[in-house]
Every structure is written in structure tokens, then in C-alpha cells.
ZADOKE-442844 format. One record per residue (C-alpha): chain; x, z, y; residue number from 1. Coordinates in Angstrom, 1 decimal, decimal comma. Layout:
REM ZADOKE-442844
  chain      c1      c3      c2  resi
      A       X       Z       Y   NUM
...
//
This chain:
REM ZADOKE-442844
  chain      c1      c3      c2  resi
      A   -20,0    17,9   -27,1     1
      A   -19,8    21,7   -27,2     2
      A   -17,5    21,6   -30,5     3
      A   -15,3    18,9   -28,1     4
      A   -15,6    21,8   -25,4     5
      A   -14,8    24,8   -27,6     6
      A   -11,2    22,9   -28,6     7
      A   -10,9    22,1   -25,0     8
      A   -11,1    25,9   -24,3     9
      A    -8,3    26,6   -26,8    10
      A    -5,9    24,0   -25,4    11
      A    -7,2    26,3   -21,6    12
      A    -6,1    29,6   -23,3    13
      A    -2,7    28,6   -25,3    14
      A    -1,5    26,5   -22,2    15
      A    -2,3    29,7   -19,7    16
      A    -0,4    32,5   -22,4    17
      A     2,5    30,0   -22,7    18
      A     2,6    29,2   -19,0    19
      A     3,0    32,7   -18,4    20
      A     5,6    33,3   -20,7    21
      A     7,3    30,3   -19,4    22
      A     7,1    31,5   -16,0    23
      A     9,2    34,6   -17,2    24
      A    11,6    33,3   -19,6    25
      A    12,5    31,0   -16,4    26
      A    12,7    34,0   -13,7    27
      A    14,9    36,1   -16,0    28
      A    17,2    33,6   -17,3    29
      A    17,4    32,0   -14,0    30
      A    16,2    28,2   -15,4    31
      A    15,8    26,5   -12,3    32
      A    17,1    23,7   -10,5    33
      A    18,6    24,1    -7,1    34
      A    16,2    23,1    -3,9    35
      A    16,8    19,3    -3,3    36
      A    15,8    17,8     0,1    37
      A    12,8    15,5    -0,6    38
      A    11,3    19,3    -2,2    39
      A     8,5    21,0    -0,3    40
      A     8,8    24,2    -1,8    41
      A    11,5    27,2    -0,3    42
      A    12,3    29,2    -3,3    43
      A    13,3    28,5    -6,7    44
      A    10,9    27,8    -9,1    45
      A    11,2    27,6   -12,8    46
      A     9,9    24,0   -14,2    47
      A     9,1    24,6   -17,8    48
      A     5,3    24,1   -17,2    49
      A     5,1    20,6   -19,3    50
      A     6,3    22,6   -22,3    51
      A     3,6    25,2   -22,1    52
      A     1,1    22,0   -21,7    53
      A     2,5    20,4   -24,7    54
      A     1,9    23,5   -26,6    55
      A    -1,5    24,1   -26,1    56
      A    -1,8    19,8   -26,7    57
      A    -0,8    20,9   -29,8    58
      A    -2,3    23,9   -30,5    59
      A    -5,8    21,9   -29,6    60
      A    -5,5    19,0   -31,9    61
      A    -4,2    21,4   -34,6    62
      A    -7,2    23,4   -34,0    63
      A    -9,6    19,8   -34,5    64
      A    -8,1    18,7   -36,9    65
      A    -9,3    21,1   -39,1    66
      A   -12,6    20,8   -38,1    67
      A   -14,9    18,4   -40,1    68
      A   -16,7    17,1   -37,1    69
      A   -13,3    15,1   -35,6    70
      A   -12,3    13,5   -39,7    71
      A   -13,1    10,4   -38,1    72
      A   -10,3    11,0   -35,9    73
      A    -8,0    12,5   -37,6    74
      A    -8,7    11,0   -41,1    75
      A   -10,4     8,0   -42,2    76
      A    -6,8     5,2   -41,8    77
      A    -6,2     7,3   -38,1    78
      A    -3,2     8,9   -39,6    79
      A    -0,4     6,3   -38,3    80
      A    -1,9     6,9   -35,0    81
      A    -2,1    10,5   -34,6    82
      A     1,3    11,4   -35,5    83
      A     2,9     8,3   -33,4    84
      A     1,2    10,1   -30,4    85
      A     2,5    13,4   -31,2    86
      A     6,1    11,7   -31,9    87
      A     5,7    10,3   -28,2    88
      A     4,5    12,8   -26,8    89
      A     7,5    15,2   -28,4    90
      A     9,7    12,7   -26,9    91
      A     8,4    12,1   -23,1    92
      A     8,4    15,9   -22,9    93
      A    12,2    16,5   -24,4    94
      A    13,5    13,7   -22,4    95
      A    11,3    15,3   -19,4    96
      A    13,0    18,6   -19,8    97
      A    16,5    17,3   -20,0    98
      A    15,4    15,2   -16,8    99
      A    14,5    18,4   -15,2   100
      A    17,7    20,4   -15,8   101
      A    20,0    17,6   -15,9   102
      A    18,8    14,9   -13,7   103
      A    19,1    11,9   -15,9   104
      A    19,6     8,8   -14,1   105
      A    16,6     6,1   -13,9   106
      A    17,8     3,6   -16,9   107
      A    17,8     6,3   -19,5   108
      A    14,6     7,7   -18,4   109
      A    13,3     4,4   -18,2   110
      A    14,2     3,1   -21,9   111
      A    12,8     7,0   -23,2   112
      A     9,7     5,8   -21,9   113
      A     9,8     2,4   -23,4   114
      A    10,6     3,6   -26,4   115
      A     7,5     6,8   -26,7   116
      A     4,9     3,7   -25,7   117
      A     6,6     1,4   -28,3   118
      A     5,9     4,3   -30,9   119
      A     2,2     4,3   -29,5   120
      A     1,8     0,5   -29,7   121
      A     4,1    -0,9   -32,5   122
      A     4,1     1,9   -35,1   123
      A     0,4     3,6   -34,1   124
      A    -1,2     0,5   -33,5   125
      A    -2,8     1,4   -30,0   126
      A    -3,0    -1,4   -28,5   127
      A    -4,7    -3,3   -25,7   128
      A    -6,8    -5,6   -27,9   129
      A    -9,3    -6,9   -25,0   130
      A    -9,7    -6,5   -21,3   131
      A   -12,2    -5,4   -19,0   132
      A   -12,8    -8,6   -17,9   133
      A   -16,2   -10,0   -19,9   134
      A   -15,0    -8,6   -23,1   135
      A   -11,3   -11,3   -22,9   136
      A    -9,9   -10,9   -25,9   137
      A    -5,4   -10,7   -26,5   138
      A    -5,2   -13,3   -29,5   139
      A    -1,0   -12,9   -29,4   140
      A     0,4    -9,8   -30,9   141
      A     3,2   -10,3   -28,8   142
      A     1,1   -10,3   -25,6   143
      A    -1,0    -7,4   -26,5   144
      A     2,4    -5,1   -27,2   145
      A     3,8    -6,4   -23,8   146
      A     0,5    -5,6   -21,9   147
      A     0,4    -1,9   -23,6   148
      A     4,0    -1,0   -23,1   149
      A     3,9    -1,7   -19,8   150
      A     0,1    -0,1   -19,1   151
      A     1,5     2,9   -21,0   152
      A     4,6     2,9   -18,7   153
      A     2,8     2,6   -15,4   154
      A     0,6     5,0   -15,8   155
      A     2,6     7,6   -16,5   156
      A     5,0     7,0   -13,5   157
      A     2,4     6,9   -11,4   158
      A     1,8    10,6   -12,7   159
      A     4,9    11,6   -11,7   160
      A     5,4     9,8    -8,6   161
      A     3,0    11,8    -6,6   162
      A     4,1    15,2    -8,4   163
      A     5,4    16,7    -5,4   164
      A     2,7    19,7    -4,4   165
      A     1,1    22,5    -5,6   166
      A    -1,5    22,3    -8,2   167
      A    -1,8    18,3    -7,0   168
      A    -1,1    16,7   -10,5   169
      A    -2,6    19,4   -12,6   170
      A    -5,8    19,1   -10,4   171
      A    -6,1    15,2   -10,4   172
      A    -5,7    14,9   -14,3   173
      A    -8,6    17,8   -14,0   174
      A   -10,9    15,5   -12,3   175
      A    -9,9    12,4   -13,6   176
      A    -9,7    13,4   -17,7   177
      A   -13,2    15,2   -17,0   178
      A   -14,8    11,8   -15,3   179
      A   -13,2     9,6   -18,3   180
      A   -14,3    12,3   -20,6   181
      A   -17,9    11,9   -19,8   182
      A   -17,7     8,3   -19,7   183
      A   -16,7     7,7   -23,1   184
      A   -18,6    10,1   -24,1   185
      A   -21,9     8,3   -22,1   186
      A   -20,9     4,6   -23,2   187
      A   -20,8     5,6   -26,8   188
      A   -24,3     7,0   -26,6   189
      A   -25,2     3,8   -24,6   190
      A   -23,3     1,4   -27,6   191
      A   -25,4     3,0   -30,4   192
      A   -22,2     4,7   -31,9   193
      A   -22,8     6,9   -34,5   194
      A   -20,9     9,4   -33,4   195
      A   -20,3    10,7   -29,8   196
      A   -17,1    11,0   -29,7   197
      A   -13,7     9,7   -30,3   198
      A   -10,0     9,6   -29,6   199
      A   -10,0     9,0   -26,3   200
      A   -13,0    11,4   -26,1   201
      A   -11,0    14,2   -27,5   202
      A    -7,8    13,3   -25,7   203
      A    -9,0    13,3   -22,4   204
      A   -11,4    17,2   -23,0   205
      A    -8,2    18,7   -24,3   206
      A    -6,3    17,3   -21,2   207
      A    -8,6    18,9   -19,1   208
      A    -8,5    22,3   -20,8   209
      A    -4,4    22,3   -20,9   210
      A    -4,5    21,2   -17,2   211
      A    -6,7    23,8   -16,5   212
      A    -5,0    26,5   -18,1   213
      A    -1,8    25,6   -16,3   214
      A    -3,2    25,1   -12,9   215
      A    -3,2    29,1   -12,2   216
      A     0,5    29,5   -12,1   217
      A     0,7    26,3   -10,5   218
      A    -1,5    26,7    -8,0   219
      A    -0,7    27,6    -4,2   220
      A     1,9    28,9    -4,0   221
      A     3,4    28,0    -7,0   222
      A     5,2    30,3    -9,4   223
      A     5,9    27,4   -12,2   224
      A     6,0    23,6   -11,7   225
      A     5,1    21,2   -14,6   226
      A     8,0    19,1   -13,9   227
      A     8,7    15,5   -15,3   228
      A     8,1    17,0   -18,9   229
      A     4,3    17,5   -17,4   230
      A     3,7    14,8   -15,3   231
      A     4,9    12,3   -17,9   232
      A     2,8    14,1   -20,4   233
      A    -0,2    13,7   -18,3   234
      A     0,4    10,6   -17,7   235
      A     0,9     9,8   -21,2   236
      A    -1,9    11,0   -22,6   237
      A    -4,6     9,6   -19,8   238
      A    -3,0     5,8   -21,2   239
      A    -3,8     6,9   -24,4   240
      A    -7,1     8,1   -24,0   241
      A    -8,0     4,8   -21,9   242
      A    -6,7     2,5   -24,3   243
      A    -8,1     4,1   -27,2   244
      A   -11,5     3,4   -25,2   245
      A   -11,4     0,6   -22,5   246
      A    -8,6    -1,7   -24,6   247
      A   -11,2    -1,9   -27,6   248
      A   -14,6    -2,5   -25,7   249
      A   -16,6    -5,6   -24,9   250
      A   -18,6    -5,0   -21,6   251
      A   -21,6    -6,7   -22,9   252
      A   -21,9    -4,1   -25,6   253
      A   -23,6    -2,1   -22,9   254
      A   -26,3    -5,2   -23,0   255
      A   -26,9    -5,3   -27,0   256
      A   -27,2    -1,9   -27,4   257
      A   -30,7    -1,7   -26,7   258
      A   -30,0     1,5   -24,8   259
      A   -32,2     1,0   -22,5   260
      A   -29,8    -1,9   -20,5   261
      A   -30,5    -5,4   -19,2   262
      A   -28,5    -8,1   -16,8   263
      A   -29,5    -5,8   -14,2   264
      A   -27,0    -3,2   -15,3   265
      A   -24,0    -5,6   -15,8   266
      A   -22,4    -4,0   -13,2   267
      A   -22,5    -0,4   -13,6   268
      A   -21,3    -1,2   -17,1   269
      A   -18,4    -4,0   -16,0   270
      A   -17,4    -1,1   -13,2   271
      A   -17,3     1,6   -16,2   272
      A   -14,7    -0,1   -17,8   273
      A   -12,8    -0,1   -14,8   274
      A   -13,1     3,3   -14,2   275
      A    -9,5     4,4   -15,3   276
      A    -8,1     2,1   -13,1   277
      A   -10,6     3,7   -10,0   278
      A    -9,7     6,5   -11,2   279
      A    -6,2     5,6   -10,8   280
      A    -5,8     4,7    -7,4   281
      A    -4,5     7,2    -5,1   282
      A    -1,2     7,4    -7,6   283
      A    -1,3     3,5    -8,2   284
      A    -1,3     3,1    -4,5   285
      A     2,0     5,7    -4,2   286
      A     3,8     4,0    -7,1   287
      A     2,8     0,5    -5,4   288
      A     3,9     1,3    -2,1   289
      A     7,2     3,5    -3,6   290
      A     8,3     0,5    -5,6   291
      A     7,9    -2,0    -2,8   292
      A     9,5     0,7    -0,6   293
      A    13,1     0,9    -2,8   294
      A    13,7    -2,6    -3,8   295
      A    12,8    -3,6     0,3   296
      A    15,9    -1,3     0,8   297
      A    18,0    -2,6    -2,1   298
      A    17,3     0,6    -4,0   299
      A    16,1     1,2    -7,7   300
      A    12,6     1,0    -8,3   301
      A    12,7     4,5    -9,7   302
      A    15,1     6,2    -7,1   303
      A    13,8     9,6    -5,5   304
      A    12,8    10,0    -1,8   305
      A    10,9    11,9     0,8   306
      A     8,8     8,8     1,1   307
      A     5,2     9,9    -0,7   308
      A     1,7    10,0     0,5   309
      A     2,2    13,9     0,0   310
      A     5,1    13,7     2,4   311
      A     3,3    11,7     4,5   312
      A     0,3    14,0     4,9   313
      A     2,7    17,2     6,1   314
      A     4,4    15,1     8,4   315
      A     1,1    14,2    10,0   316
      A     0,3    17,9    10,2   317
      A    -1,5    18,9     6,6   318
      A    -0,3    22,0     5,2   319
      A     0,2    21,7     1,3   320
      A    -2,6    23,1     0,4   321
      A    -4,8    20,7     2,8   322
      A    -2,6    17,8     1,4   323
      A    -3,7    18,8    -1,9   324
      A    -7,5    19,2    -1,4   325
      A    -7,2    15,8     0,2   326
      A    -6,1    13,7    -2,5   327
      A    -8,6    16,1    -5,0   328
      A   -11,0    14,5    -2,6   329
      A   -10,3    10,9    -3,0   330
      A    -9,9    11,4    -6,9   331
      A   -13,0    13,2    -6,6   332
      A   -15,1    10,2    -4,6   333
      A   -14,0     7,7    -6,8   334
      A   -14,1     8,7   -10,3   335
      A   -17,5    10,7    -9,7   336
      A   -18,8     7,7    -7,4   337
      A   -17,9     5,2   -11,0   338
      A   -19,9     7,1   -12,9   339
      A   -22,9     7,3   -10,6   340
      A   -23,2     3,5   -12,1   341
      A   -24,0     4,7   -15,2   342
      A   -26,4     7,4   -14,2   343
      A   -28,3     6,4   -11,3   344
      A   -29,6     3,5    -8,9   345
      A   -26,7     1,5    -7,6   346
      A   -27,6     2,1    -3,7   347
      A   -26,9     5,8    -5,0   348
      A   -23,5     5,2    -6,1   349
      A   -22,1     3,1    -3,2   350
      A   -23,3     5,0    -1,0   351
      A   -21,9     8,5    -1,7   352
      A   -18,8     6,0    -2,0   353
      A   -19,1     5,0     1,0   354
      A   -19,7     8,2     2,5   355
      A   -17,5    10,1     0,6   356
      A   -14,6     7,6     1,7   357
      A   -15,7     7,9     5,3   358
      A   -15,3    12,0     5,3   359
      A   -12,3    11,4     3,1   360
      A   -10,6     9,4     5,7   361
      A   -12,0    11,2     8,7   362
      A   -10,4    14,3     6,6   363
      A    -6,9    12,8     6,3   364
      A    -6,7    11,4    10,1   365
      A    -7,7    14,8    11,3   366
      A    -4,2    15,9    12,6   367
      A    -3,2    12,9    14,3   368
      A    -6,5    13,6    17,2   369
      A    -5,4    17,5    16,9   370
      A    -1,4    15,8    17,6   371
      A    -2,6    13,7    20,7   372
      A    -4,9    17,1    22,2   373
      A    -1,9    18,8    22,2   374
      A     0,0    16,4    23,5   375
      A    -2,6    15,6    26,4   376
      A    -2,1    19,6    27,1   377
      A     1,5    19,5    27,2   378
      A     1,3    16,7    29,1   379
      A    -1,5    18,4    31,5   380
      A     0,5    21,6    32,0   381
      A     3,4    20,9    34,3   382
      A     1,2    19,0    36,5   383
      A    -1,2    22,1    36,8   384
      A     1,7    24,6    37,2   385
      A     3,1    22,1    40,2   386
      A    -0,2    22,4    41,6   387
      A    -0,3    26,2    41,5   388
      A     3,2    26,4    42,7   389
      A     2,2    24,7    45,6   390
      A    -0,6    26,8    46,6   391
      A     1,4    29,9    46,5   392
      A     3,8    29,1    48,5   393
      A     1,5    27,8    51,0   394
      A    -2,2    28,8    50,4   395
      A    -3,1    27,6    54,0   396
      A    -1,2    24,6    54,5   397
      A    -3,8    22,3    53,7   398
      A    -6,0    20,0    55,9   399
      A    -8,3    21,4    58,1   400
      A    -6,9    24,3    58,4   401
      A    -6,1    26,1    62,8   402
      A    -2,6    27,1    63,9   403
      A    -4,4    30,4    64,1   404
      A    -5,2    30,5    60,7   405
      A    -1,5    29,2    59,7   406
      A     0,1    32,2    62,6   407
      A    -1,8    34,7    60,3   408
//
């Protein structure tokens, strides 16, 4: 783990240095987009962060792939695969950057990303092989490539959908990569794997270090954006790592390991290999409700709005740095909650769940009970200054009162 770590730390460092220089080549040659209306931010900012990611991607699996402790992912058959993720990956991130600039309309972003998970399925051979579901296995070629290409494409939209914050993407793929990085690395221990590691292991550590690296200039308020060149890169990668790991295990591995496991722990494990899709659900639930959104109004699918959760959050009264901490929250709860299953009793895990949903959504309703105080003031203050008024401009005219008292 610590070798995993150490790469991780070089993707951190490359991604911050280039993110810096990013940040400046964009302020002095002025390469920006104007302000659109559905933006949150009030000043120009420079979106060649997903190119600074990219290179420390790079500069991490360069970096492992001369070290002898990854040759079983690098080497050993794994070459196809490798380079068919960089060749996606240098392609979602071109097409991301002309996007950016540009604004490329919806089918041609669309077939771009069709075509980076068809290099990932058809020429690197990742490929959904079995489900999550009691170890069901794809017997059609054919349905296997369908079920990855669209997986592949899913994900990374959802990515980019709720890229509309400070900080929010760079921090969720933080969380989320870190959770799926410990649970490969956990439920290869617990399958009696030789080694501790693999490509999704690897995938999702240096994720975490190129997200974290970026997330300085990115963060509140923001001096560089990731754009779609990051988002889809993020997104990208977190399908790769999950297929890599989840498309390729058999729940009841966990069971035949003789790891310690019984029918007791079906669960934790069957919830395990769910855990990118937890993981997953505050931006599934943004695409979801984004896609039903458009085509209810006749609209495409992939056509922008002002219609997010984030937007949805400042409108209810979250500053942007609230409505960030928010969703971190939610990723948090689940994907730490998912692997409580694999570490500790089960009453343990659903319940800080349980609670941790409860604060979440006590967190997120917050401004609508600080909305309806104010509004009880507002509504409270005329009446009071009626009242006042009144008893100004006649202190003594009340009942009980003498014509004595009224004459004086």
C-alpha cells in the first residue's frame, strides 16, 4: 500500500505544479469562456484544470510502471489495456477542452464519448464480464460491450452533470476513489489474492492524488475550473477502476476465501460490490432527475440548465461553499457507511447510515426553517409598528382610563 501511496503523491505534486501553471498561462492569455447564465461564479475563470489532471494521470502511471511491484499491471498480457485507457483518456480530455472553448453541441460530445468507452471495451478488453448480482455471469459478447459502453458513459456524465461548484467534483472523486480504493484493496486481502493490489486499485489511489493536487486552486473561490476535460476524466477513470474490479468478481468469493467469512457476512460482501453504485448516488440522482427533466420539456437529454441539485441548494439559501460541504457529506455517509460492512458489525454500519442521513438531511433543509423565521418576522413587524403607532398618538386613550387623565 505505501508504494500505491507514494505514486499517488506524485500524481498530488505534478497535478498542483501544472495546475498552477495552468492557472497562469490562462490569466495571461485571457483563455476563458465568457460568464453564461446557469454559472455561479462572477469573474472569469480559466478552465484548463482537466489538462493539468491528465498530466499528473500520466505522470503517475509513468512513474509505476517502472516500478517492479505494479508488472502485474502493466506487463504480464495487460498491455492492450493500458494504452486503450490512456488512448481514451487522451481523447475525453481533447474533446473536453474543445467543449470548453468551443461549446460543442450534445451529438458530437456524445459519439466522443462512445467512441473513448468503445476503445476501453472493444480494443482493451474491459469489460463487464459478471454482475453484482450472486456472481450473474454476461455469456453474449455483444451484451457485455453494450452493458460497458453504456456504464462507461453514465458515469462519466454523471461527473459532469453536477460540476457546477467550487471544489464539488474534485472533492467527491476525493472521497469516493479513496472509499473504492480501500475496498479493492480490503476484498483482495479477503479473496486470498496474491497480491494486494490491482488496476482498479492503482486507478482509483492515483485519482485521488491528482484530485487532490488540483483541489487547491479549485477550491473556494476558485482561481481554475477543471471543466468538461476534468469532469469527464474523473468520470472516466472511476468506470474504469470499478469495472476493472466489481465487473470481474463473484460475490461469493468473499465466502470461499476462508478469510475469516461465513453466510453471515453475505451481505457486507453483496453490499461491497455495490459500493460504486452507493457511492454514486448523489450525481446518479442529478443525472436521473436532469434527464427526466429535458426530455419532459421536449429538450435533449444532454442540454445545459440552471436546473441542478447545486442550483437547487443556493436557491434554498446555501452559499457555495455550504452547498459543497453538503454533497461531501452525503458522499461521505455513504461510501464510508459501505465499507463499515466490511469492517465492523452490521448494526454499526446502518446506523451511522442512518444517522449520518438524518444530520445530512437536517443539514440540507436548514434554510428553508431560517426562510419561514424570517418570514414570520416580516410578517410580525407591521403589525407591531401599527401597534406602536397607535400608542403614540394616543398613550391614554385606552379603557379605563378618567376624562381627567385624558384633559392632561
Amino acid at each position: 500500500m505505501i508504494v500505491t501511496l507514494l505514486v499517488a503523491l506524485v500524481g498530488a505534486a505534478v497535478s498542483f505544479l501544472m495546475s498552477i501553471v495552468m492557472w497562469r498561462v490562462g490569466i495571461r492569455f485571457k483563455l476563458y469562456p465568457a460568464i453564461r447564465a446557469r454559472d455561479v461564479h462572477t469573474r472569469p475563470t480559466p478552465r484548463l484544470g482537466g489538462v493539468a489532471m491528465f498530466t499528473g494521470l500520466l505522470a503517475a502511471l509513468l512513474l509505476a510502471s517502472q516500478i517492479s511491484y505494479f508488472a502485474p499491471v502493466f506487463y504480464q498480457g495487460r498491455e492492450p489495456q493500458i494504452i486503450s485507457i490512456l488512448c481514451a483518456a487522451t481523447l475525453i480530455v481533447v474533446m473536453g477542452v474543445l467543449d470548453d472553448f468551443f461549446d460543442l453541441d450534445w451529438t458530437t460530445k456524445l459519439i466522443g464519448q462512445v467512441i473513448a468507452a468503445g476503445v476501453l471495451a472493444w480494443v482493451g478488453g474491459l469489460q463487464l464480464d459478471s454482475l453484482p448480482i450472486g456472481g450473474v455471469t454476461i455469456t453474449s459478447t455483444w451484451s457485455s460491450l453494450a452493458l460497458t459502453l453504456i456504464t462507461i458513459v453514465v458515469v462519466m456524465n454523471m461527473m459532469n452533470f453536477i460540476d457546477g461548484l467550487d471544489g464539488l467534483v474534485a472533492g467527491i472523486a476525493i472521497i469516493a476513489n479513496g472509499a473504492f480504493f480501500l475496498y479493492s484493496y480490503m476484498a483482495l486481502q479477503a479473496s486470498g489474492s496474491a497480491y494486494y493490489f490491482s488496476l482498479g486499485t492503482l486507478i482509483s489511489a492515483v485519482m485521488c492524488g491528482v484530485c487532490l493536487g488540483f483541489l487547491p486552486l479549485n477550491w473556494h473561490p476558485a482561481r481554475l475550473f477543471m471543466g468538461d476535460a476534468g469532469s469527464l476524466l474523473v468520470g472516466l477513470m472511476f468506470a474504469v477502476a470499478s469495472i476493472s474490479v466489481t465487473g470481474s468478481m463473484d460475490p461469493t468469493t468473499f465466502l470461499k476465501a476462508g478469510g475469516g467469512f461465513s453466510r453471515a457476512h453475505y451481505a457486507p460482501a453483496f453490499t461491497l460490490l455495490l459500493l460504486p453504485v452507493a457511492i454514486m448516488i448523489v450525481p446518479g440522482l442529478d443525472f436521473a432527475l436532469a434527464v427526466v427533466r429535458r426530455i419532459a420539456a421536449g429538450k435533449s437529454p444532454f442540454s445545459a440548465d440552471r436546473k441542478h441539485l447545486h442550483h437547487r441548494l443556493l436557491d434554498m439559501g446555501h452559499t457555495r461553499l455550504h452547498a459543497t460541504l453538503i454533497f461531501y457529506a452525503w458522499t461521505a455517509v455513504i461510501s464510508v457507511g459501505s465499507l463499515l460492512f466490511f469492517v465492523a458489525d452490521q448494526v454499526v454500519a446502518w446506523s451511522f447510515i442512518g444517522g449520518g442521513l438524518v444530520v445530512c438531511a437536517l443539514a440540507t433543509l436548514a434554510p428553508l426553517s431560517h426562510r419561514k423565521r424570517r418570514e414570520y418576522q416580516v410578517q410580525a413587524k407591521p403589525l407591531a409598528s401599527t401597534t406602536t403607532e397607535i400608542a403614540v398618538l394616543d398613550p391614554l386613550d385606552r379603557a379605563g382610563a378618567t376624562p381627567k387623565e385624558r384633559s392632561a
